[in-house]
ZALUM-860820 format. One line per 8 residues: number of its first residue (from 0); for each residue x, y, z of C-alpha. Coordinates in Angstrom, 3 decimals, decimal comma, always signed. Last residue first. Layout:
residues N
NUM = X:Y:Z  ... $
***
This chain:
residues 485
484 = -20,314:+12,576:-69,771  -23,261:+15,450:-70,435  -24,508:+15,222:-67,459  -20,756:+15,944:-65,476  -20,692:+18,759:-67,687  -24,108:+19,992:-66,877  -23,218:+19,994:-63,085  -20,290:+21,654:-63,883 $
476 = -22,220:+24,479:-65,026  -24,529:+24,477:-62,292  -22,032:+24,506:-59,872  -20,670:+27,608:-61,562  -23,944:+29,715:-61,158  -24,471:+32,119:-64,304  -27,373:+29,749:-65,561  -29,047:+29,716:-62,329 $
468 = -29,585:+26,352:-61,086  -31,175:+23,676:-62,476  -27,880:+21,780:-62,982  -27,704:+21,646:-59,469  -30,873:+19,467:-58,828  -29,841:+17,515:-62,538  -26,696:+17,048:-60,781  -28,109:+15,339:-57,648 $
460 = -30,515:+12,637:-59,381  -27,835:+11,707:-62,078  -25,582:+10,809:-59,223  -21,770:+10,717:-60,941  -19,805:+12,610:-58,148  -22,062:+11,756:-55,617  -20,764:+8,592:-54,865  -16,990:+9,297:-54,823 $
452 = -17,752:+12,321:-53,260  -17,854:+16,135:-54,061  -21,346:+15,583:-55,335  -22,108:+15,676:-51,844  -20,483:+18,765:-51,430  -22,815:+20,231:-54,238  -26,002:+18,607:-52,500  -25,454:+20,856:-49,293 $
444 = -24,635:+24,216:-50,973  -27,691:+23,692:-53,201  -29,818:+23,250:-50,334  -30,268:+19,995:-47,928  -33,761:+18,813:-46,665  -35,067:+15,719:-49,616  -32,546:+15,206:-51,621  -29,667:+15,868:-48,833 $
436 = -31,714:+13,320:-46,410  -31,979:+10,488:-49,040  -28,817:+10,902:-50,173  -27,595:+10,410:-46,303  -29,536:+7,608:-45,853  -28,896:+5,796:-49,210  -24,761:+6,228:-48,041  -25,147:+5,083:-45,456 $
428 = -27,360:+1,694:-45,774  -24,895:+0,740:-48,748  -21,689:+1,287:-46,369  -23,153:-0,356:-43,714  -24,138:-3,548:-45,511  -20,749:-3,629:-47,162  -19,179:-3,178:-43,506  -21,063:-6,256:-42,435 $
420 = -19,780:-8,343:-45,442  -16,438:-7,398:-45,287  -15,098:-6,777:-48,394  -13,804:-3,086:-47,441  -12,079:-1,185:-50,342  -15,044:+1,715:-49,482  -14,020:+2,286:-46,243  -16,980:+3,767:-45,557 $
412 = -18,314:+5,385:-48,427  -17,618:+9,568:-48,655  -16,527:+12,605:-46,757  -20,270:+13,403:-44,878  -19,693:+15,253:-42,107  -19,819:+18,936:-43,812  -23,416:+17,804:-45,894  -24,526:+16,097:-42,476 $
404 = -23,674:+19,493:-40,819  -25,885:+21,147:-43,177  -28,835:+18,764:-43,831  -29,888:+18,475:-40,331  -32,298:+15,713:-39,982  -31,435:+15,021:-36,458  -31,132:+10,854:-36,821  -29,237:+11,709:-40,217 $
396 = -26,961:+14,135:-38,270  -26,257:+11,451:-35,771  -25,236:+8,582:-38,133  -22,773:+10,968:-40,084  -21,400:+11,614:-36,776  -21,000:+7,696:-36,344  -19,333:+7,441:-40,211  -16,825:+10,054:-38,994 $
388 = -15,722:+8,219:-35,419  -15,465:+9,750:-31,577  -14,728:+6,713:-29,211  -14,862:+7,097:-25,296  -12,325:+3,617:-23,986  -13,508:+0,208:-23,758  -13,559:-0,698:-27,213  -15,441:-4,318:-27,055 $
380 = -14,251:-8,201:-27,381  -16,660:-9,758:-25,489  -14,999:-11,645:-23,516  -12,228:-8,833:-24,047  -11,329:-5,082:-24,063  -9,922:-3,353:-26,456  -8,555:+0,707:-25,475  -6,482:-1,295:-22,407 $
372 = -3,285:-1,364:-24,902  -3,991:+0,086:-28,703  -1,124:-0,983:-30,600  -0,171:-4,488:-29,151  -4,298:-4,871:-28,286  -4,507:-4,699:-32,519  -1,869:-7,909:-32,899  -3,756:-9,631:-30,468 $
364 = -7,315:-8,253:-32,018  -5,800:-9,709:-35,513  -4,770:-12,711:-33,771  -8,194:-13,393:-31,989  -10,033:-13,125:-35,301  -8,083:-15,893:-37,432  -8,789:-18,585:-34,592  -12,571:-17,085:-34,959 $
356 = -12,415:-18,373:-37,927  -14,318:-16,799:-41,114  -15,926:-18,570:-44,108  -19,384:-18,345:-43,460  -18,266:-14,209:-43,621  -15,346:-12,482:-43,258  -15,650:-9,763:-40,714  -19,293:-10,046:-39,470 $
348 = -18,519:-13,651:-39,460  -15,088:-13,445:-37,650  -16,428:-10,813:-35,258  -19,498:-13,105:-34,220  -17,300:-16,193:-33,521  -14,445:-13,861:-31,619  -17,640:-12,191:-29,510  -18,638:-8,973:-30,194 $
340 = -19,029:-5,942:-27,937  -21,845:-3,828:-26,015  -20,774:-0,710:-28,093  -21,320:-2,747:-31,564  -20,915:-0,141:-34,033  -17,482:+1,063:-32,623  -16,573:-2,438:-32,643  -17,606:-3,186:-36,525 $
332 = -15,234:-0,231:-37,194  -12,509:-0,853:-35,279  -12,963:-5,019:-36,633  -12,812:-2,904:-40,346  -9,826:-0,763:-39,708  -7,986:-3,524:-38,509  -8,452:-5,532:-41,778  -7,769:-2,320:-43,717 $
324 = -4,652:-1,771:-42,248  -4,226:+1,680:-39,744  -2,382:+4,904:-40,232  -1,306:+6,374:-37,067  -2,417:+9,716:-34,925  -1,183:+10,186:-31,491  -2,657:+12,831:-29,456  -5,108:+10,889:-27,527 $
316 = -5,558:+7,014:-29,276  -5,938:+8,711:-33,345  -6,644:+6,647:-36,294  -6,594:+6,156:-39,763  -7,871:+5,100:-43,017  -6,114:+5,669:-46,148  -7,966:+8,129:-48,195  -11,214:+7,654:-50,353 $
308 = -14,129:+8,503:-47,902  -15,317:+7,967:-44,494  -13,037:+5,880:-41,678  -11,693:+8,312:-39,868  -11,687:+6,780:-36,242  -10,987:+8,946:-33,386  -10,207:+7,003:-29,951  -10,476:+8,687:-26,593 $
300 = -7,587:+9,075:-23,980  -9,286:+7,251:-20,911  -10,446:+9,625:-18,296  -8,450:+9,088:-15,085  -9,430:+7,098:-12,225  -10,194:+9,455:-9,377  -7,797:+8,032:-6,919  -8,826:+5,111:-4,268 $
292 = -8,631:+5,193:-1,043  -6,246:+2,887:+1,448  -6,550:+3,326:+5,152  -3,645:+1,877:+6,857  -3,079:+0,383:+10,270  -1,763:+1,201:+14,255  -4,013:+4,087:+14,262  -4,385:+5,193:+10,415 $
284 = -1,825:+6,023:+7,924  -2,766:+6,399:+4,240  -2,470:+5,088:+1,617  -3,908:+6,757:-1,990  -4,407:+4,352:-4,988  -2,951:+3,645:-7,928  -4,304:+1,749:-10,337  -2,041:-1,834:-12,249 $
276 = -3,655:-4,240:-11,272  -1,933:-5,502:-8,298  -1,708:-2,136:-6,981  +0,447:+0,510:-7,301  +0,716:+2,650:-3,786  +0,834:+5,865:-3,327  +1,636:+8,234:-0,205  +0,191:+9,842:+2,588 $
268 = +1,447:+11,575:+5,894  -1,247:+12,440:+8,066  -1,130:+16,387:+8,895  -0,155:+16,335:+12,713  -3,241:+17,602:+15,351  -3,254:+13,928:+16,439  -6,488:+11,659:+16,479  -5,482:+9,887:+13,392 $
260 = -2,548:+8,459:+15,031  +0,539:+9,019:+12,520  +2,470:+6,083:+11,775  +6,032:+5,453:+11,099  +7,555:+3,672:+8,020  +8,191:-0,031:+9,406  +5,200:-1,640:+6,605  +8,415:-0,347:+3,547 $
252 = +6,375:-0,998:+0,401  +3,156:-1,498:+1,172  +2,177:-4,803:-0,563  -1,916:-4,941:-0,325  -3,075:-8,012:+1,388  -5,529:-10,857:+1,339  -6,909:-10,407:-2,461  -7,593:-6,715:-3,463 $
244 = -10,538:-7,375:-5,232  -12,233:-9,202:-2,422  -15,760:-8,325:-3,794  -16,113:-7,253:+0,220  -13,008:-4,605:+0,095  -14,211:-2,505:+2,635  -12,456:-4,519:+5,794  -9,448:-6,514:+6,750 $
236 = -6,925:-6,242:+4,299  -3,747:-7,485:+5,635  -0,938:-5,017:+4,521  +1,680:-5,307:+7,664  +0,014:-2,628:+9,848  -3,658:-3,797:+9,544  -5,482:-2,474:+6,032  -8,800:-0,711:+5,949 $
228 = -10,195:-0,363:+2,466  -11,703:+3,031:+2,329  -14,416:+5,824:+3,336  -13,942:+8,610:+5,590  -13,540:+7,972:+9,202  -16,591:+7,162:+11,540  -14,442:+7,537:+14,732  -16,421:+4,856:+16,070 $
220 = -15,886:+2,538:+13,076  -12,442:+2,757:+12,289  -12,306:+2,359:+16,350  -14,216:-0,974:+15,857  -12,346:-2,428:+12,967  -8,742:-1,275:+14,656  -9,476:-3,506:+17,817  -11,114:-6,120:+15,800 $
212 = -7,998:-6,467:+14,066  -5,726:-6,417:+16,959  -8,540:-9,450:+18,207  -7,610:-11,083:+14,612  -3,880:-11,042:+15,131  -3,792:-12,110:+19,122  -5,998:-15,610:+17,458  -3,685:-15,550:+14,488 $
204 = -0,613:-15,779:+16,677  -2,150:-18,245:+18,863  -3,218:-20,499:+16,430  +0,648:-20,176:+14,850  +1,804:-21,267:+18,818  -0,525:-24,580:+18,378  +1,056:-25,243:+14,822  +4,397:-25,045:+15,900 $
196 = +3,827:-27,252:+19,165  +2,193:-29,528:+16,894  +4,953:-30,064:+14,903  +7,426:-30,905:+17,881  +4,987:-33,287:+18,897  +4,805:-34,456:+15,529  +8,344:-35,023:+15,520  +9,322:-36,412:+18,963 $
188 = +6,654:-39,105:+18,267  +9,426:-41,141:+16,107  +11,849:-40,749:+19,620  +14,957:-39,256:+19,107  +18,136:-41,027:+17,629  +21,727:-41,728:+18,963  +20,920:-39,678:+21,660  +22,619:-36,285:+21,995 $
180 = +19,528:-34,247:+22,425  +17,859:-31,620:+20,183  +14,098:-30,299:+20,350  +13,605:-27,299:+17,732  +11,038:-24,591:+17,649  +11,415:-22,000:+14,859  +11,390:-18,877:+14,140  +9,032:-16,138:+11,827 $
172 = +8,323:-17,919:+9,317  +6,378:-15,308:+7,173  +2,672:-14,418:+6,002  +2,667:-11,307:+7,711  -0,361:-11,745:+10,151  -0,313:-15,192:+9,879  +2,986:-15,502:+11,437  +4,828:-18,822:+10,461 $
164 = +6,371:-21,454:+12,389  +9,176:-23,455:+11,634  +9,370:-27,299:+13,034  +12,094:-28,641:+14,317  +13,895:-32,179:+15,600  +17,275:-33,122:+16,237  +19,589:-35,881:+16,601  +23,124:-35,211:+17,790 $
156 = +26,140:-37,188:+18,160  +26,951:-36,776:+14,176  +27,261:-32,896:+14,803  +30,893:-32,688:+14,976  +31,248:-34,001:+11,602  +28,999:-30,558:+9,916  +27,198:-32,275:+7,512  +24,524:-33,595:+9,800 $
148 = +22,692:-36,632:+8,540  +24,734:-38,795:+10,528  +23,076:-37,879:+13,633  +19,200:-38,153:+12,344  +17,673:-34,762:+10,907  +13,749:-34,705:+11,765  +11,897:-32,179:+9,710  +8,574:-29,875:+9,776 $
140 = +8,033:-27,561:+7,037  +9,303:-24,709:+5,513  +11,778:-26,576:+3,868  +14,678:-24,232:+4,305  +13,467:-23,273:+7,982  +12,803:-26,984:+8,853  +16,749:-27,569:+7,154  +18,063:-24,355:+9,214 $
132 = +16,745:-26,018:+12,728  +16,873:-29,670:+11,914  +20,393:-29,344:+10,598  +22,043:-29,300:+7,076  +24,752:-27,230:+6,665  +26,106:-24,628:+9,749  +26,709:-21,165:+7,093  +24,041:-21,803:+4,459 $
124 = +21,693:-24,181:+6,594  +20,994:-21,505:+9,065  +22,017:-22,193:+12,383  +22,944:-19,070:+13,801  +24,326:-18,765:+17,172  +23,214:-16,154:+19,428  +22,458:-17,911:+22,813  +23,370:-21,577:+22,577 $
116 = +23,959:-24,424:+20,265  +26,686:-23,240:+19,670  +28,932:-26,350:+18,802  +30,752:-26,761:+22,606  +27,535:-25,081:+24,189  +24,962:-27,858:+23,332  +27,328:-30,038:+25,366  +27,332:-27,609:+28,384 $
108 = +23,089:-27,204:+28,061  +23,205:-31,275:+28,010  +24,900:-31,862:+31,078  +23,132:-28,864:+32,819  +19,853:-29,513:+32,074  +17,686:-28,069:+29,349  +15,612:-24,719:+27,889  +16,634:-22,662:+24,850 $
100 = +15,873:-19,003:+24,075  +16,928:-16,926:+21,430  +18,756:-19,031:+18,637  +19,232:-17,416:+15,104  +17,856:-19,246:+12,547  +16,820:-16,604:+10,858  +13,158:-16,886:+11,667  +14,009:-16,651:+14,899 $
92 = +15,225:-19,184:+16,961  +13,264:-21,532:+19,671  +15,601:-24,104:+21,470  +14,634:-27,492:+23,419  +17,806:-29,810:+24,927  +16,196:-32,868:+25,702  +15,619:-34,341:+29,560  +12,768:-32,842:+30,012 $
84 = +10,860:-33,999:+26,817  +7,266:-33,947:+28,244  +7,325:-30,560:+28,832  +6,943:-29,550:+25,213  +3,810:-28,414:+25,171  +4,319:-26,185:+28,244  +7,339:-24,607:+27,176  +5,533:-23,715:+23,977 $
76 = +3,094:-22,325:+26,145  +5,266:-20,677:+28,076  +7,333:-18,833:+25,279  +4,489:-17,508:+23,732  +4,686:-14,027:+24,389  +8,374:-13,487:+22,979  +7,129:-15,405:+20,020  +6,982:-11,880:+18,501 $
68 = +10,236:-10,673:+18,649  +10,736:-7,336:+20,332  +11,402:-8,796:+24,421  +13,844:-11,499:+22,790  +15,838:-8,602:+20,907  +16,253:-6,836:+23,628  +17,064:-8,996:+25,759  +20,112:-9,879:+23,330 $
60 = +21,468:-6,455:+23,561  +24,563:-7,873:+25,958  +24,762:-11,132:+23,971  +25,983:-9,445:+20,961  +24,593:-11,581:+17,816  +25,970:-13,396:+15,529  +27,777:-16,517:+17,257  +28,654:-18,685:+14,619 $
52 = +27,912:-22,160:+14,668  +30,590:-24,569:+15,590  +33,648:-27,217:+14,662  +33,962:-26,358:+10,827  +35,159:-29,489:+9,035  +31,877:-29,879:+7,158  +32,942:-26,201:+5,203  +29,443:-24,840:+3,552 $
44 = +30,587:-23,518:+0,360  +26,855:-22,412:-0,359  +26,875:-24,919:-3,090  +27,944:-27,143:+0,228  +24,788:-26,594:+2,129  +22,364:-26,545:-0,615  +23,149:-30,266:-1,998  +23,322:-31,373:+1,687 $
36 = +19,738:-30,048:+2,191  +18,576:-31,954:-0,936  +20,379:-34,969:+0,186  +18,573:-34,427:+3,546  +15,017:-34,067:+1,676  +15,465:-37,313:-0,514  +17,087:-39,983:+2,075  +20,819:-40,409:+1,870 $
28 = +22,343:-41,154:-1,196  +24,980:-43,997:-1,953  +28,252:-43,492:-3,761  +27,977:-40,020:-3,880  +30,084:-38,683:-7,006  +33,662:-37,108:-5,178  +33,877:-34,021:-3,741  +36,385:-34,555:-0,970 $
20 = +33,184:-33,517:+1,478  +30,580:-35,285:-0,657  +32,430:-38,301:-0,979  +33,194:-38,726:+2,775  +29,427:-37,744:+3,720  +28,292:-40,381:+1,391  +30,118:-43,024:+2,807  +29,420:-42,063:+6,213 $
12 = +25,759:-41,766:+5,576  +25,586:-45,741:+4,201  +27,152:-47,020:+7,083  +24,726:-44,825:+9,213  +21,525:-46,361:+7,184  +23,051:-49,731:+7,985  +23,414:-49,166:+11,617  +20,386:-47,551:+11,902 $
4 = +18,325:-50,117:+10,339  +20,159:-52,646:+13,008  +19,237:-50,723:+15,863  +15,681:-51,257:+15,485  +13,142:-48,208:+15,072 $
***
């Protein structure tokens, strides 16, 4: 890049940087990703007069830190990669921001130590302002920040370049690797190599993450423990979940809560964990990772319909009974019929005919789903819960042939206001079956609580049966009556 672009685009920095530290309207904008960094920087009340970062940690437990972090290992090869650019000023932070190593001359080492950039120092965007360090870390991806670009006045002599990196084993930036000299600008290939440093130390966090993986697969494996998804230390799943239910990792909670080696003698502490939808399941410490089992899933409450006869309908979800409209009544009903489940077209015919719309359908089972939850399922829609309904008894006495409990099942039509066309048909085909079966198997006792119903009550057939009876029986009497109106 020429001189002369520079110059311009540094004209047009300073005059941005003045408004936006006197908070005046930018009369010129610097290029998108720095004016967004800017933007976050001073709603953070970023000060650009401030002369240094802040030194946050206490350099006499640094070491300690370093040896703990996990880049720790890596330091040579990132050392390595960027070996090229000897006479730059190279720093790796965590994923903070917060410096823990940098590499350079003397000269430049001195100069990086009159703004902190040193042992320490945090240079996240919030309390330094925009920077290649806290800007990559913002962004999450790589980013060059030209001298001007700084916010922080002190900073215009530098140019930088970083690039976060991210731990595949826990799915966060873990640090950064930055390259930072005092020339008026870097070189354009500083970047990518910068970025492929990053990348090349993330290969060799997932390569150390998938032989700690193997590690725990085989020794699940020897020790032939009892069944269940195997998770590595920060969630990961790595094994017994082949339909992939789980997705890539199971959220534990607090992942530093200590282990208990399997082999020990000590109990293995277990807790529960929710999981994404909605079960909970057992997890359990194992080796440096988790096993995670399953619970028993418990029994759906059932669903009662009462349906039969000339009261309201209603119906029961466990211990909770509730009146129910018609319409709902009817796409319970049709359900309860179809175990395997309808689809919105089929429902809205069964339901209303040539004229239905499945449109129509699907806000009726909305509004039904906001009463009974997980009992409805969809595509098809279906009750997916154990389901205990009058007109469905009534079905299984006819299919037994026993008179006496259809006679004390039987309470009348199914919902006999229904229009639906499929309910109709059911209706009709009931009630003929169970006349049928009382004419022909049930006893006096049976056909009188038949003529207890709304269709019995006036069926010739059944009172002249009872009004055959013994002169001196009441039901016989009444039978007469009912005969003779």
């Amino acid at each position: 890049m020429s001189y002369a672009p520079h110059d311009a685009y540094s004209r047009l920095l300073r005059g941005a940087h003045e408004a936006a530290a006197t908070g005046r309207v930018w009369p010129a904008h610097p290029r998108g990703v720095i004016r967004a960094s800017w933007q976050r920087s001073l709603d953070a009340g970023f000060d650009p007069e401030a002369r240094s970062a802040p030194l946050v940690y206490d350099l006499s437990r640094l070491d300690d830190v370093r040896s703990a972090h996990p880049l720790h290992p890596l330091l040579p090869l990132l050392a390595g990669t960027l070996s090229g650019l000897a006479d730059h000023l190279m720093i790796i932070t965590d994923g903070r921001g917060r410096v823990l190593w940098r590499e350079g001359g003397n000269t430049i080492l001195r100069r990086a130590d009159q703004v902190g950039l040193a042992d320490g120092h945090e240079w996240d965007e919030r309390v330094v302002g925009t920077n290649g360090i806290g800007t990559a870390l913002a962004t999450g991806r790589p980013v060059h920040v030209y001298s001007e670009e700084h916010l922080m006045r002190v900073l215009h002599v530098w140019s930088c370049s970083a690039a976060p990196i991210t731990d595949p084993d826990t799915g966060r930036v873990v640090g950064c690797v930055d390259v930072s000299d005092t020339a008026r600008t870097l070189h354009p290939a500083t970047l990518a190599l910068v970025g492929a440093a990053a990348k090349l130390a993330e290969s060799r966090l997932a390569l150390h993450m998938h032989e700690r993986d193997e590690r725990l697969r085989r020794r699940y494996e020897a020790l032939r423990a009892r069944p269940g998804v195997l998770l590595s230390p920060t969630g990961r799943v790595i094994s017994g979940d082949p339909g992939g239910r789980l997705g890539e990792r199971v959220p534990l909670g607090d992942p530093t809560a200590p282990h208990h080696d399997v082999t020990t003698a000590e109990p293995l502490a277990e807790r529960r964990v929710v999981l994404g939808d909605g079960t909970v399941a057992v997890l359990e410490p194992f080796s440096e990772g988790y096993l995670l089992r399953a619970l028993p899933a418990a029994a759906p409450p059932a669903l009662t319909l009462s349906f039969l006869g000339e009261g309201l309908p209603s119906i029961s979800l466990g211990d909770h009974e509730r009146p129910v409209s018609l319409r709902h009544a009817e796409i319970l009903a049709l359900l309860a019929l179809h175990p395997h489940g309808l689809t919105a077209e089929q429902l809205s015919f069964h339901v209303y005919g040539d004229d239905g719309n499945p449109v129509t359908i699907r806000a009726e089972i909305h509004r039904l789903r906001g009463q009974l939850g997980k009992a409805i399922c969809a595509k098809p829609y279906r009750l997916a819960c154990p389901v205990e309904a009058d007109f469905l008894a009534v079905r299984r006495c006819l299919a037994a042939k026993d008179a006496a409990a259809l006679a004390g099942a039987y309470k009348g039509p199914l919902l006999p206001r229904s229009e639906s066309p499929e309910i109709r048909r059911e209706r009709d085909e009931l009630e003929a079956q169970v006349r049928a079966c009382l004419l022909r198997h049930g006893s006096p006792e049976h056909l009188w609580s038949y003529a207890q119903t709304f269709s019995g009550r006036d069926d010739y057939e059944i009172l002249e049966r009872l009004a055959a009876l013994h002169p001196t029986d009441t039901r016989a009497a009444a039978a007469r009556t009912r005969l003779l109106l």
